[in-house]
C-alpha atoms as a printed R data frame, in Angstrom:
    type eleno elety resid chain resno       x       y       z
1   ATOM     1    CA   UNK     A     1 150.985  24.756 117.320
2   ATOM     2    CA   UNK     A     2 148.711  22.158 115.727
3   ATOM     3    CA   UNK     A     3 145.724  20.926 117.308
4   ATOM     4    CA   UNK     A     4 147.228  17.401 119.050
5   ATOM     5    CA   UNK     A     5 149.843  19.148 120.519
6   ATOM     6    CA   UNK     A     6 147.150  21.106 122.018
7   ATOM     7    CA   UNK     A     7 145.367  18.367 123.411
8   ATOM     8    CA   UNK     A     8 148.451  16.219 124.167
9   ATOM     9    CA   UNK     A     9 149.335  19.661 126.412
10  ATOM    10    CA   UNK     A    10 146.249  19.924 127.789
11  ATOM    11    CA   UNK     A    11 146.542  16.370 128.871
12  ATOM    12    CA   UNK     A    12 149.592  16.617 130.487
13  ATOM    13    CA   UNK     A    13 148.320  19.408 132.496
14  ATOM    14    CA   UNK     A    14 145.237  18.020 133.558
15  ATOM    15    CA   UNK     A    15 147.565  15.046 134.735
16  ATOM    16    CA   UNK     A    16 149.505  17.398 137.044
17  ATOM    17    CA   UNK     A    17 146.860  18.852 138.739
18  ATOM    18    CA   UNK     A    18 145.223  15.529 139.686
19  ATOM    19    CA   UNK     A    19 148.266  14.261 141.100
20  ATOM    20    CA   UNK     A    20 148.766  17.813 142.615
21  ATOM    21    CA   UNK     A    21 144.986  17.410 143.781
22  ATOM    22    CA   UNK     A    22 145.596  14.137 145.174
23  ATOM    23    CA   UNK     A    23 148.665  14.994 147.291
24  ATOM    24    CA   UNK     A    24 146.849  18.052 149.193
25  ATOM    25    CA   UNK     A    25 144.301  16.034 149.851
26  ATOM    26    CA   UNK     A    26 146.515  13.437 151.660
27  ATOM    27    CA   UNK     A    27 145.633  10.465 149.046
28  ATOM    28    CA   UNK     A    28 148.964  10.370 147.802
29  ATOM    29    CA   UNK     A    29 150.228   9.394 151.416
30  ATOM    30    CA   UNK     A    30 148.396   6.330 151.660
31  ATOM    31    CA   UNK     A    31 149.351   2.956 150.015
32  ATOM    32    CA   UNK     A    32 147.491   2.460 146.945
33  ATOM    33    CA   UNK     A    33 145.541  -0.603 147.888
34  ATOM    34    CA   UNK     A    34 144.591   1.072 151.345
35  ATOM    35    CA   UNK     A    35 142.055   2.712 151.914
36  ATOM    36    CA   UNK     A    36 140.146   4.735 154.532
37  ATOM    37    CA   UNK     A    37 137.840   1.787 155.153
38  ATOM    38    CA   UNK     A    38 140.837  -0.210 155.919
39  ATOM    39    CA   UNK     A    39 142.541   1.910 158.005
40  ATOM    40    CA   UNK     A    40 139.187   2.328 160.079
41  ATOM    41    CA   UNK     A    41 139.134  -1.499 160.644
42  ATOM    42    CA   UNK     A    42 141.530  -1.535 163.459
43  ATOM    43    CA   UNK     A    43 138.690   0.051 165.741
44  ATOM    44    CA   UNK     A    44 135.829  -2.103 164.125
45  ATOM    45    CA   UNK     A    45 137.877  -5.217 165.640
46  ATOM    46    CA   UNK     A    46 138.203  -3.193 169.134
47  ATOM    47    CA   UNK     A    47 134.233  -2.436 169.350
48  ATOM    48    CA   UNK     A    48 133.963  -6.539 168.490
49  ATOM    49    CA   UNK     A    49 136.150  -7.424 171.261
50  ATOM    50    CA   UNK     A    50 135.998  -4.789 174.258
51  ATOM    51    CA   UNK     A    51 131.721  -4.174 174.031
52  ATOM    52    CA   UNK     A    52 129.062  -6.718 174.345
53  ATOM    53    CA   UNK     A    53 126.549  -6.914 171.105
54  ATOM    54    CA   UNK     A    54 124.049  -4.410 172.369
55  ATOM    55    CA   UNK     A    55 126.487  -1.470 173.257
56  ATOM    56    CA   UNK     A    56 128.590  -1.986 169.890
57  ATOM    57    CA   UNK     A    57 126.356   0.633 168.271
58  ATOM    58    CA   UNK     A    58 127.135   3.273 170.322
59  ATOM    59    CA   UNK     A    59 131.206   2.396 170.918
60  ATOM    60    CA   UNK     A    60 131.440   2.437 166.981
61  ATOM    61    CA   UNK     A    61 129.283   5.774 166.675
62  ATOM    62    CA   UNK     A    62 131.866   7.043 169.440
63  ATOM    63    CA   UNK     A    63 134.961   5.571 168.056
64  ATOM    64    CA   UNK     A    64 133.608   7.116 164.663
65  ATOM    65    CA   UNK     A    65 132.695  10.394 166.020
66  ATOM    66    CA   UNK     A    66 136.620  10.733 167.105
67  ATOM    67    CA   UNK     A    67 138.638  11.737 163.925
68  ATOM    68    CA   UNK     A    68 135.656  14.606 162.811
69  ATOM    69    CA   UNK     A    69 135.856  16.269 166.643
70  ATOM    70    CA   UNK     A    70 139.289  15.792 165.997
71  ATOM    71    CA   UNK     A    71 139.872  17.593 162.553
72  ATOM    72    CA   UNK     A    72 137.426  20.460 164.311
73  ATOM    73    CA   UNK     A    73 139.646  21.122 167.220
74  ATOM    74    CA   UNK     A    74 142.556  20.800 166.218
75  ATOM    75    CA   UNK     A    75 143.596  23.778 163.738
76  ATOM    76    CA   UNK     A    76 141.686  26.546 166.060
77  ATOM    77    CA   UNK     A    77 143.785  25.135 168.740
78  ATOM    78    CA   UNK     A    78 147.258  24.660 166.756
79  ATOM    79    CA   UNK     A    79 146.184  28.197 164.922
80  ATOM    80    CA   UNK     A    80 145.949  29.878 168.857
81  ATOM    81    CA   UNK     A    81 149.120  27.747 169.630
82  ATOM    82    CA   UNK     A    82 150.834  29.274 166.791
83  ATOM    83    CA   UNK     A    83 149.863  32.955 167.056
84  ATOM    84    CA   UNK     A    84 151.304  32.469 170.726
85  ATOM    85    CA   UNK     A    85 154.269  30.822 170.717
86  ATOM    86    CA   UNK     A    86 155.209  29.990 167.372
87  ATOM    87    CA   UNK     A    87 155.141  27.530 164.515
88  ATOM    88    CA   UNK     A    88 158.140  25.590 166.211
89  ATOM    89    CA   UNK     A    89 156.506  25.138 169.759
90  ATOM    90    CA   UNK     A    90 152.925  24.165 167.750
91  ATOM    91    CA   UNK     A    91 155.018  21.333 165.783
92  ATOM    92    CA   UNK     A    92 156.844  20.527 169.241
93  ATOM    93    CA   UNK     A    93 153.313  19.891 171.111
94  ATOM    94    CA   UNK     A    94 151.264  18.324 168.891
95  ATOM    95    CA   UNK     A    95 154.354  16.033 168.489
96  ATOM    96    CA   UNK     A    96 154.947  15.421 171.864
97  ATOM    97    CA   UNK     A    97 151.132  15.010 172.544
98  ATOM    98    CA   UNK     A    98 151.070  12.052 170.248
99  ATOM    99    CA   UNK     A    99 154.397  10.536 171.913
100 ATOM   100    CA   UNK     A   100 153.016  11.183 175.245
101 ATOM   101    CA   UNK     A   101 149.408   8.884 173.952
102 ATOM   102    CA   UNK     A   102 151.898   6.540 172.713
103 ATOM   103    CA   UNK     A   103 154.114   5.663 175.807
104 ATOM   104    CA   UNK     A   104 150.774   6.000 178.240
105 ATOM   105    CA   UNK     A   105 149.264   3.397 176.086
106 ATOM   106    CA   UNK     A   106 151.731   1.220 175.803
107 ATOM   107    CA   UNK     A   107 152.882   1.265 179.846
108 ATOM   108    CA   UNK     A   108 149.217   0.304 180.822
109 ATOM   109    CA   UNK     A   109 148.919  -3.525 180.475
110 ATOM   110    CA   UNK     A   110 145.908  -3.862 181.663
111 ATOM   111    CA   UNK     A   111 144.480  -2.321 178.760
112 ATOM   112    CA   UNK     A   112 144.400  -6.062 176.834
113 ATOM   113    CA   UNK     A   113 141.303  -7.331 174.829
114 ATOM   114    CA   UNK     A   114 139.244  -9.224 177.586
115 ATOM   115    CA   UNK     A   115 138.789 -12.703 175.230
């Protein structure tokens, strides 16, 4: 083996595990030009509408605070789930949960931006 088919190998593998990299750690999910910042913006535009100036601090610290309390909970709670009642009734909940959020959410009109 000669010394740039070494390297060209190396490459190649070095390639792999970024993209490997970047699809465990969910990047390769999102759209290239999106980022966490945008996806974020959606409740930036919610504290501007819903909060007068002086409580927007403390609805975006709140709003903020959400997905880390979230990505705390949730695997003890899908991991007890699990060890229960199965993988299939875990998948089945946390499914439902979020379709259950969705159909509250949208059946409540009166939750409309105030301006």
């Amino acid at each position: 083996m000669t010394m740039s088919n070494y390297a060209d190998r190396r490459k190649s593998e070095r390639r792999l595990c970024k993209r490997i990299a970047k699809i465990q750690c969910g990047a390769g999910s999102l759209p290239r030009d999106c980022t966490i910042t945008d996806v974020s913006n959606g409740g930036v535009k919610v504290v501007a509408e819903w909060f007068p100036e002086r409580e927007r601090a403390l609805a975006s610290g709140i709003f903020n605070s959400g997905s880390s309390v979230g990505a705390i909970l949730a695997p003890p709670v899908v991991a007890w789930i699990i060890l229960h009642s199965g993988w299939r009734a875990a998948f089945l909940l946390v499914g439902l949960t979020g379709i259950a959020w969705l159909l509250v959410r949208r059946g409540n009109r009166a939750l409309r931006s105030p301006r």
